[in-house]
C-alpha positions in Angstrom: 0.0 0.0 0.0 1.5 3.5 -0.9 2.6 5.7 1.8 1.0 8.5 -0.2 -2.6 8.9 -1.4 -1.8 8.4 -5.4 -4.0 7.1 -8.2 -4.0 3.3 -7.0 -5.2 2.1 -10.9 -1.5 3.3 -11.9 1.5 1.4 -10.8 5.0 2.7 -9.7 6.5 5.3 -10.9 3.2 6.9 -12.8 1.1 6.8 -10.3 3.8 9.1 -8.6 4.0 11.1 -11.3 0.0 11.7 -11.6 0.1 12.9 -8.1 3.0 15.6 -8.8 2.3 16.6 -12.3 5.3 19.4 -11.6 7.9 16.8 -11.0 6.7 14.6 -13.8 7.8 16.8 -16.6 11.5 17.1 -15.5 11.5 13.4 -14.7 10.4 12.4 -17.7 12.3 14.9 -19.9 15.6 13.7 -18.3 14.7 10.1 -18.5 14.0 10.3 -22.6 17.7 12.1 -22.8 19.3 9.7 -20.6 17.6 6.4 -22.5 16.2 7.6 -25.6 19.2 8.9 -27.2 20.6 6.1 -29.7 24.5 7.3 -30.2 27.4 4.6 -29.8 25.3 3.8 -27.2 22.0 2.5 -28.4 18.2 2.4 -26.5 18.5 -1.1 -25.9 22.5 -0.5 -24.1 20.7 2.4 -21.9 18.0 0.2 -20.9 20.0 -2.6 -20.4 22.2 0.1 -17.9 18.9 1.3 -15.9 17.6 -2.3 -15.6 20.9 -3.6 -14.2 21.5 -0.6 -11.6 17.3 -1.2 -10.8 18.0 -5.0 -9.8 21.4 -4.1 -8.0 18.6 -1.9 -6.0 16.0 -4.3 -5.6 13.3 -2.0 -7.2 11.0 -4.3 -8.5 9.0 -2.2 -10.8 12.0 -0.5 -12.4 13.7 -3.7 -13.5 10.9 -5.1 -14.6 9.4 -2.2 -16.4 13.1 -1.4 -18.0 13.9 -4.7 -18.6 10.4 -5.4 -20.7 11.7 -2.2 -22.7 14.9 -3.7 -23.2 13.1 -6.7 -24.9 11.6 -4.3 -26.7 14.6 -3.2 -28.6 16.2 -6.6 -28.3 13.6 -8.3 -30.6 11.8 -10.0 -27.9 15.2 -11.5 -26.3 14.0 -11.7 -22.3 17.2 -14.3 -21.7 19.9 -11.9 -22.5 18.1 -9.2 -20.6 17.6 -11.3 -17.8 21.6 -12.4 -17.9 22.5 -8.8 -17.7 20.9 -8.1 -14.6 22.3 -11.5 -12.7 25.1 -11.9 -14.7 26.4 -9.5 -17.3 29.9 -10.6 -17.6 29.2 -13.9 -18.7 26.1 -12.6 -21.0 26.1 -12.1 -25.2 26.8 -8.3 -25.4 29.8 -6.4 -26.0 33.1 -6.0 -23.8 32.2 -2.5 -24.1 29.4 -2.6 -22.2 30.4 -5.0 -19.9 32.4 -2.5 -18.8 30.0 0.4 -18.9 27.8 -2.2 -16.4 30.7 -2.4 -14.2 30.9 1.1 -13.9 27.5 1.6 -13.2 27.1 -1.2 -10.7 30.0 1.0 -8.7 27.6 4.3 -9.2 25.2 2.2 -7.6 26.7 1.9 -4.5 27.9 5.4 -4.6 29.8 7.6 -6.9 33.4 7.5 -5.2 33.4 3.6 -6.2 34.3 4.0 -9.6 38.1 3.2 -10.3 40.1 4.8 -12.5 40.8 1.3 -13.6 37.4 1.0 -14.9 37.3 4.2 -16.7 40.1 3.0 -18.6 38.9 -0.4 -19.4 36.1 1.2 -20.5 37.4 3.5 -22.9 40.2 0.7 -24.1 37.2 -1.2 -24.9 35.9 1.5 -27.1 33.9 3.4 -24.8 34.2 7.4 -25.6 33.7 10.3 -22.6 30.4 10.5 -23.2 29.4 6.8 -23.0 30.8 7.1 -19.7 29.2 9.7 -18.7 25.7 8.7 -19.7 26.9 5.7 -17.8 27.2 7.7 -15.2 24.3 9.9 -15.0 22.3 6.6 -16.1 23.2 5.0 -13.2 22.9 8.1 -10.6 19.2 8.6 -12.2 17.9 4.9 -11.7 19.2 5.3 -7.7 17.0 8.1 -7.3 13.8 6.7 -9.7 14.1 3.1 -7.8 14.3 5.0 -4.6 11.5 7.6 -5.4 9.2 4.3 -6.5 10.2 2.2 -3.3 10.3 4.4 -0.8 6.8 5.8 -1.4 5.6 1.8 -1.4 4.6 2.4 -4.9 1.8 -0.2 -6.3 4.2 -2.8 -8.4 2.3 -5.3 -10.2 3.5 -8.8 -9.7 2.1 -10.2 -12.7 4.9 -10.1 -15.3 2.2 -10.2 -18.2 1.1 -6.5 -17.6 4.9 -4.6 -18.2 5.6 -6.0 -21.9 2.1 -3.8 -23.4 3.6 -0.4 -20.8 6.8 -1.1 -22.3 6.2 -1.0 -26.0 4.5 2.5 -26.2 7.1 3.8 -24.0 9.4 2.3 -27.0 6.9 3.7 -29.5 6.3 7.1 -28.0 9.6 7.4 -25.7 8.8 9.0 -21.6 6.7 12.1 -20.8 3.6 13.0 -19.4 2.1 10.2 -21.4 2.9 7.6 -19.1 1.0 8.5 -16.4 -2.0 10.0 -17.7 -2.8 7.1 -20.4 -4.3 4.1 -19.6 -2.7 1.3 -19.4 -3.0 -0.7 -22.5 -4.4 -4.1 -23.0 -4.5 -7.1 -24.7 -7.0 -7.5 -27.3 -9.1 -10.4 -26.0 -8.5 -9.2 -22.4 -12.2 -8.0 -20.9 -14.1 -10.7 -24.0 
């Protein structure tokens, strides 16, 4: 049960972000920079960064909901998604962003974790300044979303069937004021 009064029909993070409509907006402007951007590091790499740092954190609703968007970009691939987040040095991605996922696993525990050793693996593996630091601020951003979500005992749907629909027209239509103040699509024969 939310600590809050919110909009119990909406789970997590939008129905915090119905209640303050003021916060929303800068929330969801800085999450479609941070994982919308598709550079040398693509959608499905950012994703792939927030869900990790979200199951380092225990927040339920954000690897779940991050993780279905991940699938999104990754043609449906659940296993590798769900590698990264136990295990992403033995999983099918890139030495690059293995090494971007160890850096943010150290922001995740707090910013004065990060070696200079993994900076430099990072960026020997390809990684440029900016990779790094949308690593970074990836990373930093999750900590206070998964915190913001769990520390208000946000409603977080159990049922694993209801993030894939939420996650595909956030990778249709990207974050924003959208998310909260749409319904939450259905399947097609759901309610016949």
């Amino acid at each position: 049960m939310p600590h809050i009064n919110v909009d119990e029909n909406l789970p997590g993070i939008r129905a915090l972000m119905a209640f303050s409509p003021a916060s929303a907006t800068p929330m969801g402007e800085l999450a479609n920079l941070l994982l919308r951007s598709n550079d040398s590091l693509s959608m499905a790499d950012r994703e792939l960064i927030a869900t990790h740092v979200s199951y380092l954190n225990d927040c339920f609703y954000c690897q779940q909901s991050h993780g279905a968007i991940a699938v999104c970009y990754l043609d449906g691939n659940t296993d590798l998604v769900e590698q990264v987040k136990k295990d992403y040095a033995h999983a099918l991605i890139s030495d690059k962003l293995k090494a971007l996922l160890s850096i943010a696993a150290s922001v995740q525990k707090g910013g004065k974790f990060v070696t200079p050793e993994q900076i430099a693996a990072a960026k020997e593996l390809g990684a440029t300044d900016r990779d790094i630091h949308d690593t970074v601020l990836i990373a930093a951003a999750f900590c206070m979303f998964n915190r913001y979500v769990d520390g208000l005992a946000a409603n977080t749907p159990t049922d694993l069937a209801s993030y894939p629909l939420r996650a595909q027209q956030i990778a249709d239509k990207g974050y924003g004021n959208h998310i909260f103040s749409n319904k939450q699509p259905v399947h097609e024969n759901e309610g016949v």
